[in-house]
C-alpha positions in Angstrom: 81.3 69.8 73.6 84.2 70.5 71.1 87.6 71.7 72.3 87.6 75.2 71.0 83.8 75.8 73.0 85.8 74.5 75.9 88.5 77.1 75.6 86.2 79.9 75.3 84.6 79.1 78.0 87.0 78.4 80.1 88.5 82.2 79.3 85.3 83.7 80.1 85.3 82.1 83.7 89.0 83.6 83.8 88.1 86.6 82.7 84.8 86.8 85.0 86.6 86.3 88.2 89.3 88.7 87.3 86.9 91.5 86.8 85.4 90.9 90.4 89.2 91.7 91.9 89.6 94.6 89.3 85.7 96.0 90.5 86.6 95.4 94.8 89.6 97.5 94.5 88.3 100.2 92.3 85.7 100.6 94.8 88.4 100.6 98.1 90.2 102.8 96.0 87.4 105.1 95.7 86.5 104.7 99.2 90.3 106.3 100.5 90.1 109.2 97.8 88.0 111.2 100.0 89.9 110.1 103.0 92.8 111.1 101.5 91.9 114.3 100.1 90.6 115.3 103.8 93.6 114.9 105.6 95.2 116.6 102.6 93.5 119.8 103.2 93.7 119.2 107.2 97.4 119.2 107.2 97.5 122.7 105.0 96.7 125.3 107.4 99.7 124.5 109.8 102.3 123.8 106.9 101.4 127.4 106.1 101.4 129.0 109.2 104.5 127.4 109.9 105.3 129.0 106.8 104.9 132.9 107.3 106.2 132.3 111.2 109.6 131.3 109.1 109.1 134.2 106.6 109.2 136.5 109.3 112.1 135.0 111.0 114.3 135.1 107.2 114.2 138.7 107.4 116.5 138.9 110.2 119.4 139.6 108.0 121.9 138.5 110.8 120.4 134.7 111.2 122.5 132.2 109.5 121.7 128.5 108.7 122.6 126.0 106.6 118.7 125.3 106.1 118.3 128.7 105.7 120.5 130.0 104.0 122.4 127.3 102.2 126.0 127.2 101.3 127.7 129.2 99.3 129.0 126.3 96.7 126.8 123.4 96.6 128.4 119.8 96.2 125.9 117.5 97.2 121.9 117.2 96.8 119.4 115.0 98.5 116.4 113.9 96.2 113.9 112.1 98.6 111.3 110.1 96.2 108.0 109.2 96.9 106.3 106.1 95.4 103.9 103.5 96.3 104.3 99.9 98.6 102.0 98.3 95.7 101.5 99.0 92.1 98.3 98.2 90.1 98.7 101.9 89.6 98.8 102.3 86.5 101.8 105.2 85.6 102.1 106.7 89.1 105.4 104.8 90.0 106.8 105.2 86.7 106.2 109.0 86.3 107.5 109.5 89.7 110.8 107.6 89.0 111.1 109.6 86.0 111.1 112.4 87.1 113.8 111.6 90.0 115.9 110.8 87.2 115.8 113.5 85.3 116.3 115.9 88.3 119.2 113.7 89.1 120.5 114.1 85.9 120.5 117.9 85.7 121.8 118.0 89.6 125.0 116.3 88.5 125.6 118.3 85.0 126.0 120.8 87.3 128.5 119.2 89.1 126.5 118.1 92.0 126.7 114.7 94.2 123.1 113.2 94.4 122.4 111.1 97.3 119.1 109.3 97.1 116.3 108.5 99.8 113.0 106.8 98.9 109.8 106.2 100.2 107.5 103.0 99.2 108.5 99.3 97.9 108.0 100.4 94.5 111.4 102.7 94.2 113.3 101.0 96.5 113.3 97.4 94.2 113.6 100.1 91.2 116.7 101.1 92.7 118.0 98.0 94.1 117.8 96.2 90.9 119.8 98.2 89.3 122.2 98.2 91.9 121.5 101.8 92.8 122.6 102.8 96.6 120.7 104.5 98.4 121.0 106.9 101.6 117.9 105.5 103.3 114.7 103.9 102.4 111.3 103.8 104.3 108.2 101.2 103.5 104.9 100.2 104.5 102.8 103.1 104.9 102.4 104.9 101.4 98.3 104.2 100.9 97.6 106.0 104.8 101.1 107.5 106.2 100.7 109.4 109.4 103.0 112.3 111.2 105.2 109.0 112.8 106.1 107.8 109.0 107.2 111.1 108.4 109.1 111.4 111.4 112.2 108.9 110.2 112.7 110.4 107.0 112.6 113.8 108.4 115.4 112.9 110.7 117.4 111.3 108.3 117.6 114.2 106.2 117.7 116.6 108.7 121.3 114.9 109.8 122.2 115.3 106.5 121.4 118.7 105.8 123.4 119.6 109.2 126.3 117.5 109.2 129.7 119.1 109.2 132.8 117.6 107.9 134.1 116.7 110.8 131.6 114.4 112.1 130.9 113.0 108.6 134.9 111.9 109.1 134.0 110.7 112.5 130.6 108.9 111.9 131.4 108.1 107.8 128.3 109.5 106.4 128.0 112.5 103.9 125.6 115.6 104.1 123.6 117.1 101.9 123.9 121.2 100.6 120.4 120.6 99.2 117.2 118.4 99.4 114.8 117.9 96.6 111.2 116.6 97.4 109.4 114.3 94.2 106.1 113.0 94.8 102.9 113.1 93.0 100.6 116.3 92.9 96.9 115.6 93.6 95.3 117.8 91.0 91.6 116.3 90.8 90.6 112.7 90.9 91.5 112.2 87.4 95.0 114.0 87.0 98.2 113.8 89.1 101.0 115.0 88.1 104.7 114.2 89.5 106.5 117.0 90.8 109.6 118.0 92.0 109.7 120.9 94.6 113.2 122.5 96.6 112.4 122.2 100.3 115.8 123.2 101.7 117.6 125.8 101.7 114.6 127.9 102.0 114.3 130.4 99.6 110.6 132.2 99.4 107.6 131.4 100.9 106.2 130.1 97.2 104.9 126.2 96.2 103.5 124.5 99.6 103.3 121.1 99.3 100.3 120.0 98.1 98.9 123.0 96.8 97.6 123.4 93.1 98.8 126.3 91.1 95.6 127.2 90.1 93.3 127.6 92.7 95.7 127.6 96.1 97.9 130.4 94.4 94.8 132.3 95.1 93.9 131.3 98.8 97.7 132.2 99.5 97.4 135.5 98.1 94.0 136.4 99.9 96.3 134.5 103.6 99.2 137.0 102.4 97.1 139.8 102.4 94.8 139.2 105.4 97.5 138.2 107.6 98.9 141.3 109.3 99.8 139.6 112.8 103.5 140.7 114.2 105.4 138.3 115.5 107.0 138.2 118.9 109.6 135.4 119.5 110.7 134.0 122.7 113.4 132.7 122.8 115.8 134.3 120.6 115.1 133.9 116.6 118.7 132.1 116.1 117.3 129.5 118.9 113.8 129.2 117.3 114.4 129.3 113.7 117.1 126.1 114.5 113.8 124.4 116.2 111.6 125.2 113.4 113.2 124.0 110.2 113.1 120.9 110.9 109.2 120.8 111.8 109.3 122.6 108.5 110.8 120.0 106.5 108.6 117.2 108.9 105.6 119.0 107.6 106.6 120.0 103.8 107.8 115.7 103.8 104.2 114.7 105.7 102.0 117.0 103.2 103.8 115.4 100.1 103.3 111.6 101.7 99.5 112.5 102.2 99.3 114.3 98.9 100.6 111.1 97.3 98.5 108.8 98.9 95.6 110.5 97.3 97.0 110.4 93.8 97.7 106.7 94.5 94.1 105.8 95.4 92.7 107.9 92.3 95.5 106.4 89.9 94.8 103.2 91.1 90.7 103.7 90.8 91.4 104.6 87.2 93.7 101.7 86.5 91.4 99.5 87.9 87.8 100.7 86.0 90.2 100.9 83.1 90.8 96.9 83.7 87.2 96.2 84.7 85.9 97.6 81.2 88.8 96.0 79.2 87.9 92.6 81.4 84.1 93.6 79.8 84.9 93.7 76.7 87.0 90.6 76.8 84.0 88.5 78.4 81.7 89.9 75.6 84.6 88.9 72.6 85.0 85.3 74.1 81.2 84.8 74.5 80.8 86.1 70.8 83.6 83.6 69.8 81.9 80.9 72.2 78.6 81.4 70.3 80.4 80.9 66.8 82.3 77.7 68.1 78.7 76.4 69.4 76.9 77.0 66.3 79.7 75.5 64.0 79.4 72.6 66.1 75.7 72.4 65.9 75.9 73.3 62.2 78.1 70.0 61.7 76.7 67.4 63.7 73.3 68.5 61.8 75.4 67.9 58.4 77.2 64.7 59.9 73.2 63.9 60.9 71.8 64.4 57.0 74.7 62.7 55.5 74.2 59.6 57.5 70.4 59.9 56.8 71.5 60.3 53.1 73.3 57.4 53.3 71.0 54.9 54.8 68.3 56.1 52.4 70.8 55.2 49.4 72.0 51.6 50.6 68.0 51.3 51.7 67.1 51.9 48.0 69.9 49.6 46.8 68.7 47.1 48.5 
């Protein structure tokens, strides 16, 4: 066996054993879409209804709160990113990143502080390679996050979006005026789209987590209009609405980590059919390749074959 057959054969077995990893996690990564998408929708109806109940309490004119309301000169913004613990992901991680940067860089044109937090393994090396600090990182739950993962970024921004100067001189830690939310939007199982949304202060009752513009606008609409319930609140609303903002940031934080884990499965079931096909392709171009090698090889041992013949036949006559 020539060299060249050898080579081409060898890339095929290369080739063929890639494709079985690329094929097992297209098919886990279709197995959590659906899994995904489920807790998804579950988690909707109480971000919403936590929603209105906060709606109702923002029309008390004489309720102020920094989460509320906001301040009246912001100087520092919070962007909390969401990426992925792994990649094989094809864009996901990168379009996410981008677009933290470039809400970072129109935050501070306007003069703004940007303090970063990030979720998954993916933005935290980003960061950290290029030295970039950050306010506080979480890892190791970004493919099937529950409430509990949520839990200690929502308290680390919540301190941040409370904290007064004083205890910021006393404990040495900045607050926030602002927090920004990017993750990845699960449109359909073959678009996802990275998106930035303003979770505090709260300003309208507009853009839930996880919702698509074109079909959830509608279902909030239809809610709005239903929904004619009166509210009664016990105790009094400056109490409750201190209690509920930061559920409501825990839930807007927990529908964007379950909303990206389903555009991470479906980005990385594209990525990966997109490399089992290439890996196809490349097993059919080397066995093409292999074929031409093996009948080049065959084509000149038959001519080394006839030339000897031819040449024992002339030294036979000669004789």
């Amino acid at each position: 066996m020539g060299a060249e057959l050898r080579v081409y054969r060898r890339r095929i077995r290369s080739v063929e054993s890639t494709k079985k990893i690329t094929k097992a996690m297209e098919l886990i990564a279709a197995s959590r879409i659906v899994k995904a998408q489920n807790r998804m929708n579950a988690a909707k109806p109480y971000a919403k209804e936590l929603r209105h109940a906060l709606a109702e309490l923002s029309g008390d004119t004489t309720l102020s709160h920094p989460m509320l309301t906001g301040v009246e000169n912001p100087r520092r913004a919070g962007i909390l990113l969401v990426t992925s613990d792994r990649g094989l992901a094809g864009g996901y991680n990168a379009n996410a990143i981008r677009s933290a940067n470039e809400l970072a860089a129109r935050l501070e044109s306007e003069g703004k502080e940007v303090e970063r937090y990030v979720i998954g393994r993916k933005g935290v090396a980003y960061f950290r390679f290029r030295h970039i600090d950050l306010a506080g990182s979480w890892t190791g739950f970004s493919e099937q996050p529950n409430f509990a993962d949520a839990r200690g970024a929502t308290e680390a921004v919540v301190k941040a979006l409370t904290a007064t100067s004083e205890n910021e001189a006393e404990e040495g830690r900045r607050g926030i005026d602002e927090l920004w939310v990017i993750y990845t939007r699960f449109v359909n199982s073959v678009s996802q789209v990275a998106t930035a949304v303003q979770v505090s202060p709260v300003q309208d009752s507009d853009g839930d987590a996880g919702e698509s513009k074109e079909q959830d606008d509608k279902q909030d609409d239809k809610d709005e209009s239903e929904s004619t319930a009166s509210y009664e609140f016990e105790p009094e609303p400056a109490e409750l609405i201190a209690a509920l903002l930061p559920r409501y940031i825990s839930s807007r934080i927990f529908s964007a980590l379950l909303e990206s884990a389903a555009s991470e499965s479906a980005a990385r079931r594209r990525a990966m059919k997109s490399a089992s096909d290439n890996a196809t392709d490349l097993i059919k171009t080397y066995t093409r390749l292999a074929n031409q090698a093996r009948q080049a090889e065959i084509t000149q041992e038959i001519s080394e074959i006839v030339g000897g013949a031819d040449a024992l036949a002339a030294s036979g006559s000669e004789a």
